[in-house]
Each structure stands twice: as structure tokens, then as C-alpha cells.
N, C-alpha and C positions, 0 to 999 in steps of 0.2 A: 504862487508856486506851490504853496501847500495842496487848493486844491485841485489842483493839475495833479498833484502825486497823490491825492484821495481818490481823483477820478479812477486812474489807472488803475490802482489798486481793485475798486470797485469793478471795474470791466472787468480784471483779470478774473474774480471769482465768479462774477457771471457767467466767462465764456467757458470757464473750467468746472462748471454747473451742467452746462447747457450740453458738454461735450460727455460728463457723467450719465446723463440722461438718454443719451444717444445711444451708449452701450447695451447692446444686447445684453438680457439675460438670459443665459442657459441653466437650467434643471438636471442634473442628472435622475432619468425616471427609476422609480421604484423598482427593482427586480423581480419577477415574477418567477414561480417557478418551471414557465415555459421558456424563461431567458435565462434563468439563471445556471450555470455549467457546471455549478458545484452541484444544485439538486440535482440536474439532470442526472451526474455521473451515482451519486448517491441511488438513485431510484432502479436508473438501469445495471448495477451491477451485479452479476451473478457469479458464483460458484461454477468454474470450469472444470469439466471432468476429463476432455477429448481438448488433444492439441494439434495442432498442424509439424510437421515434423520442416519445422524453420525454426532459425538459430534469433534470439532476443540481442538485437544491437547493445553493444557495453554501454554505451552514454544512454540508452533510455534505461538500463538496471540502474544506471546509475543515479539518475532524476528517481527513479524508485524509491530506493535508498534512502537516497536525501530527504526524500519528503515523508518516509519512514524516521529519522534521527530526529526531524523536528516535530514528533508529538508530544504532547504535556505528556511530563511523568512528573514524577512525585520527591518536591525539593531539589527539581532542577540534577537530581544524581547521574540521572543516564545510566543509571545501572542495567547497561545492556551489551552485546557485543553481537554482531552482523557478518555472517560469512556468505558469499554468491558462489554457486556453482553454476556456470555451463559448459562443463568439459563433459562431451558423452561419453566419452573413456570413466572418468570418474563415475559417471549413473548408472551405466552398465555394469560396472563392476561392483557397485554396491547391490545392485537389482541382484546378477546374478548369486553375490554371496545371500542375499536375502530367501530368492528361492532356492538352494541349499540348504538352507536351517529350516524353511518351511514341508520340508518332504517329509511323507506321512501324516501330513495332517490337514482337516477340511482347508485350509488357504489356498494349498498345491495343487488343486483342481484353477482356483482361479486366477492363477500365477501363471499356469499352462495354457490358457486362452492365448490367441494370435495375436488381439489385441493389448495383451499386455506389454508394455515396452519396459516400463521403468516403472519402481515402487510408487512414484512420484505423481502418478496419475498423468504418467509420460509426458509432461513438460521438460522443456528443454533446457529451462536453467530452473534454480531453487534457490532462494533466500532461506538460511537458517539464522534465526534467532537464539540466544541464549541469555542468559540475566543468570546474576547474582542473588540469591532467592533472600527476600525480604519482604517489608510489611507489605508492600504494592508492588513489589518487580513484574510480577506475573499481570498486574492493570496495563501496565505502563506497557509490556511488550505487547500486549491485544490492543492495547490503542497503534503503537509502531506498527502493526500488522495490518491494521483498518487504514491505517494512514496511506501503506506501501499498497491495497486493494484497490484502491481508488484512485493513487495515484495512476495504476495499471491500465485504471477505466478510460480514465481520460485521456491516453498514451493510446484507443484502442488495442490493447491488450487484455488477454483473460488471464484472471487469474484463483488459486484456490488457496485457504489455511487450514495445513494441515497438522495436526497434532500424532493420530497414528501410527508413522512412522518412524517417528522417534523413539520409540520405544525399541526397534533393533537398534540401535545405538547404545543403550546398555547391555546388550548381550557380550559372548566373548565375540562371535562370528562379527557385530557392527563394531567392535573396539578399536581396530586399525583407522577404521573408516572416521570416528570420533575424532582421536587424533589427531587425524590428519588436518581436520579444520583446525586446530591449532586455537584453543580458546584457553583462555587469561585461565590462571589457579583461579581456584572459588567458582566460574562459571558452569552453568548446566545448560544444555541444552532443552530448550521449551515447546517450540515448533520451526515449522518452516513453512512455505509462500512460494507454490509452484505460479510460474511466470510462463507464459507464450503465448503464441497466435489461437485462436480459437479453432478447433473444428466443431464445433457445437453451438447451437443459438437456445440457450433453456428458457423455457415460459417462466415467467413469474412464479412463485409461489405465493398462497393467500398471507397477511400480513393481518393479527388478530389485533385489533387499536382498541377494543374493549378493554382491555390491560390498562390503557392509559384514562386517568383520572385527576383531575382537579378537584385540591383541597382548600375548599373558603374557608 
């Protein structure tokens, strides 16, 4: 009886060998950066200047967003706050108070071109940013910005970061407008991440890798 219960034994690990061996193995292959979608989106992203005058669906700002909120920043703080604009009532209205403050001066020649829509580099929604100014807030929201660009890319979306026009937001003429976003005590506003459809396809610009060096 024992070895009737040895044999069995024995076969069982055979056939459970046998049937080990039989399994395919799969490799997941190497990514290359003609396969891989994070290079791709990385490579081909550019700075949009020209939008299509179409409105950026909520749930893809919103995927924007989100993939903005999860970039490293420093100690996990978050020391950041997030406002979207795509109301064209709202950009027009800050466009036109902006070219009002700029009459009389070199700007208002190119405020009054046809194709000026909006300060914004006439995108149709705009992500501002603002942080709580400390040892890295200012890192921390250019990573959240890199993060919400590429997110854009891979969204087919163009998008641009802009710093410039924050600056009428301290004025009295942008102070309502300030406000209005409604940002926590202690925050400043940093930039903002114009969002839309492209009307422009921009060449590359050359990229200098001389920069970079290895230290043995």
C-alpha cells in the first residue's frame, strides 16, 4: 500500500512538471522609444501659440488636472491651488479690461491685431496655478505644469505656459478678475496653461545636449 501511495505521489509531480514545462513563456519586450508613448508625447510636444476656436471637453481638463496634482513636489505638501477657466464671458472680459490698461503704450498696437482674441494666446480654457511661496513651491508648480503639458499631448491637445500674463493680476484694473478665482489666504498666483485644439503645427526647435555631461 505504501508503495502504491509513493507511486502516485511520484506521478503527481511528474505530470505537474511536465505540464509546468508546457507553459508558454512570454517576455514583455523592452520599450523603445518608437513604442514608447510617454517618449513619443515628451518629444513631440510643442508650445502652442494659435487655437482653434473649439471649446476643451470638462472630463479631458479634468484628466489634465489630475495628472497635474500628481507630480512630486516637495514633502508631499501640495502646496498648490488649481483654478480652470473656460467660460469665454470670463476671457473676454479680462482680455478686454487688459487692453484698456494697455492704451498708450507699444502693447496696444498688438492687442489691436484681428487676430488677437484673448490675452491667453486665445485658448479657450486656461489652467491657473498658484502656491504658497516657499523653499520649492515655485519647483513643485513647474513640475504640475510639465505634468498638465503632456498630459495635453497625449489628449491630442496643444497647449502653452504662461507666466506673462499674470502679471495684470496685480494691477488694480486685473484685481476683480484675481478674486474672482477665489484662491485660499497666503496664495499667489504663479502662471497659467493655456489648453485647446491646435491651429498650428510648429517645427521642432534645435535642442543643445552639449549641456549635458557625465561625471566619472
Amino acid at each position: 500500500m505504501k508503495k502504491l501511495f509513493a507511486i502516485a505521489i511520484l506521478a503527481t509531480i511528474i505530470l505537474g512538471t511536465s505540464c509546468q514545462q508546457q507553459q508558454p513563456v512570454t517576455q514583455t519586450p523592452e520599450p523603445t522609444p518608437e513604442s514608447n508613448t510617454t517618449i513619443e508625447d515628451i518629444l513631440s510636444r510643442r508650445s502652442i501659440r494659435a487655437y482653434k476656436e473649439q471649446d476643451v471637453p470638462r472630463d479631458l481638463l479634468n484628466q489634465i488636472v489630475e495628472c497635474g496634482i500628481w507630480a512630486p513636489n516637495g514633502m508631499n505638501a501640495q502646496q498648490w491651488e488649481v483654478r480652470i477657466v473656460d467660460s469665454k464671458e470670463w476671457l473676454d472680459n479680462i482680455t478686454a479690461a487688459y487692453k484698456e490698461s494697455v492704451k498708450g503704450t507699444p502693447t496696444e498696437r498688438m492687442v489691436e491685431q484681428p487676430e488677437f482674441k484673448n490675452m491667453f494666446r486665445n485658448a479657450p480654457a486656461v489652467i491657473f496655478v498658484a502656491h504658497k511661496p516657499g523653499h520649492c513651491t515655485q519647483v513643485d508648480c513647474g513640475l504640475m505644469a510639465g505634468n498638465m503639458m503632456l498630459a495635453a499631448t497625449s489628449l491630442d491637445l496643444g497647449s502653452i505656459c504662461m507666466m506673462g500674463p499674470i502679471g495684470f493680476f496685480r494691477t488694480e484694473e486685473g484685481k476683480p478678475f484675481l478674486e474672482s478665482l477665489n484662491l485660499s489666504e497666503g496664495y499667489e498666483l504663479l502662471l497659467c496653461v493655456g489648453i485647446g485644439y491646435a491651429d498650428e503645427e510648429p517645427k521642432p526647435t534645435p535642442r543643445n545636449m552639449d549641456v549635458v555631461q557625465y561625471v566619472e
